[in-house]
C-alpha positions in Angstrom: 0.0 0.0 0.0 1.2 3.2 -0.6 2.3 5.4 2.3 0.2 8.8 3.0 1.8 12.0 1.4 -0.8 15.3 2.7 -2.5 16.1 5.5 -6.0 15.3 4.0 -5.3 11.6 3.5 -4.9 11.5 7.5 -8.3 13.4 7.6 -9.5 11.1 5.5 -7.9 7.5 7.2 -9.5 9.8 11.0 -12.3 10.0 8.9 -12.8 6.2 8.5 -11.6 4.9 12.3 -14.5 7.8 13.1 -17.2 5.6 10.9 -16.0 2.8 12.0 -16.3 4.0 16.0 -19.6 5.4 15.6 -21.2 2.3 13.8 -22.2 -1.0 15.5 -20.9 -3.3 12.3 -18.4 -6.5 12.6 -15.6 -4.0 12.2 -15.8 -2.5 16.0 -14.3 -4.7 17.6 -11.2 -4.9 15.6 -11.1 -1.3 15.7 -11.0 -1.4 19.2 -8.4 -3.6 19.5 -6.4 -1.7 16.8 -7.0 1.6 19.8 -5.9 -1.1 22.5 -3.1 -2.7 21.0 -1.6 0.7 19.5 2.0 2.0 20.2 2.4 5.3 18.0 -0.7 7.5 17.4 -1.9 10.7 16.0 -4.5 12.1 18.7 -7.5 14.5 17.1 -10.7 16.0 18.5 -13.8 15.2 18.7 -17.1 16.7 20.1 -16.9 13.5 22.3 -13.3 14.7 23.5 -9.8 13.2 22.5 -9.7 10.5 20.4 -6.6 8.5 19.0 -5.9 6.7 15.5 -2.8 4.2 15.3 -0.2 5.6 13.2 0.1 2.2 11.4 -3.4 3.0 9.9 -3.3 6.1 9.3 0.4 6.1 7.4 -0.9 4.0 4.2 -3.5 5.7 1.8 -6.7 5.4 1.5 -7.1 2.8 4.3 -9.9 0.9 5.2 -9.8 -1.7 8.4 -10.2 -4.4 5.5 -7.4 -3.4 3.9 -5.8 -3.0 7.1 -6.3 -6.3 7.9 -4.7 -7.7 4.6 -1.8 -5.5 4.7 0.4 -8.3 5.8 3.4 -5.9 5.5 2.3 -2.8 7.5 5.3 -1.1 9.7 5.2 1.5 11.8 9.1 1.9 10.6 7.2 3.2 7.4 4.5 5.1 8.5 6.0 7.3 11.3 8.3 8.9 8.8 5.7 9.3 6.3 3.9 11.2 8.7 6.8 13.1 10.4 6.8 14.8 6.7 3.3 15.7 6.7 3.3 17.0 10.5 7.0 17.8 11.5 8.6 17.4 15.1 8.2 14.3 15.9 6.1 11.1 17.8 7.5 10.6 21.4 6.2 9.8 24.9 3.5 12.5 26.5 2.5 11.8 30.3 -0.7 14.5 29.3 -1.9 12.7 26.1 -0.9 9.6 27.9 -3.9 10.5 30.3 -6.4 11.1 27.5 -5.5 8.0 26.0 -6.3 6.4 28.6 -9.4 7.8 29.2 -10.3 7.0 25.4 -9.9 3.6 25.9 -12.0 3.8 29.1 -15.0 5.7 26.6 -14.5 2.8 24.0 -15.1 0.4 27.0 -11.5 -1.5 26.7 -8.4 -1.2 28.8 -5.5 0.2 27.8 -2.5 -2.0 27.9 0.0 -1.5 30.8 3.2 -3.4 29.2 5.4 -1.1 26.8 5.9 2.4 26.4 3.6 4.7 23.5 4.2 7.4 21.7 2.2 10.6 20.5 2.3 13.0 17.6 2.2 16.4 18.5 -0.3 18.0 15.8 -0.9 21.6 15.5 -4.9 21.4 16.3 -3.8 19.5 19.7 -0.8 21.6 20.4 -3.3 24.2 20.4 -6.0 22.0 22.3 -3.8 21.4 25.5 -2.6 25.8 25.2 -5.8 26.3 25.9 -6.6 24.2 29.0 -3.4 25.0 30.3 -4.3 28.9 29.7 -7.7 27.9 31.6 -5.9 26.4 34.6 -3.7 29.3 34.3 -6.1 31.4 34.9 -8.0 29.9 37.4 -5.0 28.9 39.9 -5.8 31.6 42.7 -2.4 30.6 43.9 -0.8 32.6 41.0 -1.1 36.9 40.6 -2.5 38.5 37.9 1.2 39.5 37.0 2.4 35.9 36.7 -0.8 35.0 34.6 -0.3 37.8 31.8 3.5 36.8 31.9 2.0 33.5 31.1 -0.7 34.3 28.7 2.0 36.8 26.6 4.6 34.3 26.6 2.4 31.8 24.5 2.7 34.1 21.4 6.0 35.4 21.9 5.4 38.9 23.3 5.9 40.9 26.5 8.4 39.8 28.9 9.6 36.9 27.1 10.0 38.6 24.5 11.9 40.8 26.3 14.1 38.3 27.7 14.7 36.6 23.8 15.8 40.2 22.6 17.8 40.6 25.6 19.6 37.2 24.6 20.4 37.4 21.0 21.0 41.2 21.1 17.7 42.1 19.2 19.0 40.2 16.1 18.3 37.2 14.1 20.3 34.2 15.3 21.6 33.4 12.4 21.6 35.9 9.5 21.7 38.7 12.1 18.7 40.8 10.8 17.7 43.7 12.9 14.2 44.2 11.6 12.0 44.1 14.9 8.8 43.6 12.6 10.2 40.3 11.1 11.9 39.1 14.4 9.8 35.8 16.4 10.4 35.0 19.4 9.4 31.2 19.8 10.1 28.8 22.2 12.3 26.1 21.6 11.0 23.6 23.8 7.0 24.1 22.8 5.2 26.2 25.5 2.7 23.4 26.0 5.3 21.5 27.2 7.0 23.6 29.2 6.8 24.2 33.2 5.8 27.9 34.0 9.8 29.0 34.5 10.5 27.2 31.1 7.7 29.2 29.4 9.2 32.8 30.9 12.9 31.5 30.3 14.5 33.8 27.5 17.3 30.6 27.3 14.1 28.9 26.0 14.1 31.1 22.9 15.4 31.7 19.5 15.1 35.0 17.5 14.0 33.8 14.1 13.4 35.7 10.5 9.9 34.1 9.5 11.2 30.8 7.5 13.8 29.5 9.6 11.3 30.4 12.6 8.7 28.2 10.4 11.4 25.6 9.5 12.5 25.0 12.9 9.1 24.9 14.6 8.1 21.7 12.1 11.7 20.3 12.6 13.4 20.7 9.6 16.0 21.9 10.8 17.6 22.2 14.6 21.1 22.3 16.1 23.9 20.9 18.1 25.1 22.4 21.8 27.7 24.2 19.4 25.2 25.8 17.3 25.9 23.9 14.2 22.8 23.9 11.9 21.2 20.3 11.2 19.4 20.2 7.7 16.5 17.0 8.1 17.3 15.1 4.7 13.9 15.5 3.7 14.6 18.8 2.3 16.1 18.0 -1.0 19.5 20.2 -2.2 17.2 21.9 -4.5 15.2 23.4 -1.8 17.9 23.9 0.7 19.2 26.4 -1.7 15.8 28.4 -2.3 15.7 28.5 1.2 19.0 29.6 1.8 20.3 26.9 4.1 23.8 27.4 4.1 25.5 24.9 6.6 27.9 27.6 7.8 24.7 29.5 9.0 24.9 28.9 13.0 23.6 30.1 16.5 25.9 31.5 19.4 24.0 30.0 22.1 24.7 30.4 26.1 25.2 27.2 28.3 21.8 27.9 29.3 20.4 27.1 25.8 21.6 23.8 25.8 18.8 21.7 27.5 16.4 23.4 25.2 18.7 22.1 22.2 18.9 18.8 23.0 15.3 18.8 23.7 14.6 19.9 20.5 16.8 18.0 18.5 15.4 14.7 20.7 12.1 14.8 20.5 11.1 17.5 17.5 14.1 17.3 14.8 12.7 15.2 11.8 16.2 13.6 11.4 16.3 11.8 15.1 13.4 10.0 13.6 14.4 8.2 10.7 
């Protein structure tokens, strides 16, 4: 079978575990045991709350639970880099969707298996998902001041006092071509601000000063960098398009001794390459 290429063949493969969910056919309770037996998945939303699709079904095209089934040769080996180049970053171990897998299984009436360790991709629509309840316990937690909370809140798109602090560190420049331009400056976390603790998500250290593609490039782990600052260049991106996009291996970050957990973070869990 071939493997998936665009985003809307995962809709489409969600789309299908959903039918299959909702129905009462012969096919639910192989699809449960597909949820129950699962390793790697891609989580999505539902009105329902959280759901979870194996990335083994949704990597091949067009699937079906038939074809599922008969695909004697399906490998998560296969699939998890197919999808890595739809999605970026990349599938690891998540103690928070962890928990709402968990209570999937519990809504599908099945238990979730306690042996071996799974492993979660990070989409943008649950990225956002898990922002948002961890702005609402933000702002509910009476045990933190209205200061700390508007830290919080501006630090989640780059602005106000992190902000501050990522100018601060990389003298109000571009890392690495060393543009000045405030208006095309980001200031994004390099260990995402859903995963961060509350220091982490203030921390200028946790910060690079991007121009608007490497920012974009780096966020969806096509590119990252060693303690040194060395750019790494995901092989996904062929020569042709490393050159439109101007990725010049001497091009390379300064960084602190503070940086260096966020690197290594980054380059562990989110660079594309560590995957394959």
């Amino acid at each position: 079978m071939d493997l998936v290429t665009t985003f809307e063949q995962i809709q489409e493969n969600i789309a299908e575990l959903e039918r299959v969910r909702r129905s009462d056919g012969t096919d639910h309770a192989y699809f449960r045991d597909l949820i129950r037996r699962g390793r790697c998945f891609v989580p999505y939303l539902t009105p329902e709350g959280m759901a979870f699709a194996p990335s083994r079904f949704v990597g091949y095209a067009a699937n079906t639970l038939a074809k599922h089934a008969a695909n004697a040769g399906r490998d998560g080996k296969l699939t998890n880099p197919a999808i890595g180049r739809i999605f970026g970053g990349s599938n690891s171990a998540d103690a928070e969707l962890e928990a709402f897998y968990v209570a999937y299984c519990k809504r599908l009436g099945i238990d979730a298996l306690a042996r071996g360790a799974r492993s979660y991709w990070l989409t943008p629509e649950v990225e956002y998902e898990l922002e948002e309840r961890d702005l609402a316990s933000i702002e509910s937690d009476p045990n933190r001041s209205a200061t700390t909370k508007k830290a919080l809140r501006d630090s989640r798109v780059g602005q106000g006092r992190y902000r501050a602090s990522v100018l601060a560190c990389w003298d109000s420049r571009c890392c690495l071509t060393g543009c000045e331009e405030p208006r095309l400056l980001i200031a994004s976390h390099i260990k995402p601000w859903s995963k961060s603790t509350d220091k982490e998500k203030l921390d200028g250290f946790n910060g690079l000063l991007l121009t608007p593609h490497y920012d974009a490039l780096f966020d969806r782990g096509f590119i990252s960098f060693t303690n040194e600052g060395v750019m790494l260049v995901a092989k996904e991106l062929s020569g042709k398009v490393r050159t439109a996009l101007a990725l010049d291996s001497s091009l390379r970050l300064s960084p602190e001794p503070e940086h260096v957990k966020y690197l290594e973070w980054h380059r562990r869990r989110w660079f594309l390459e560590k995957r394959n």
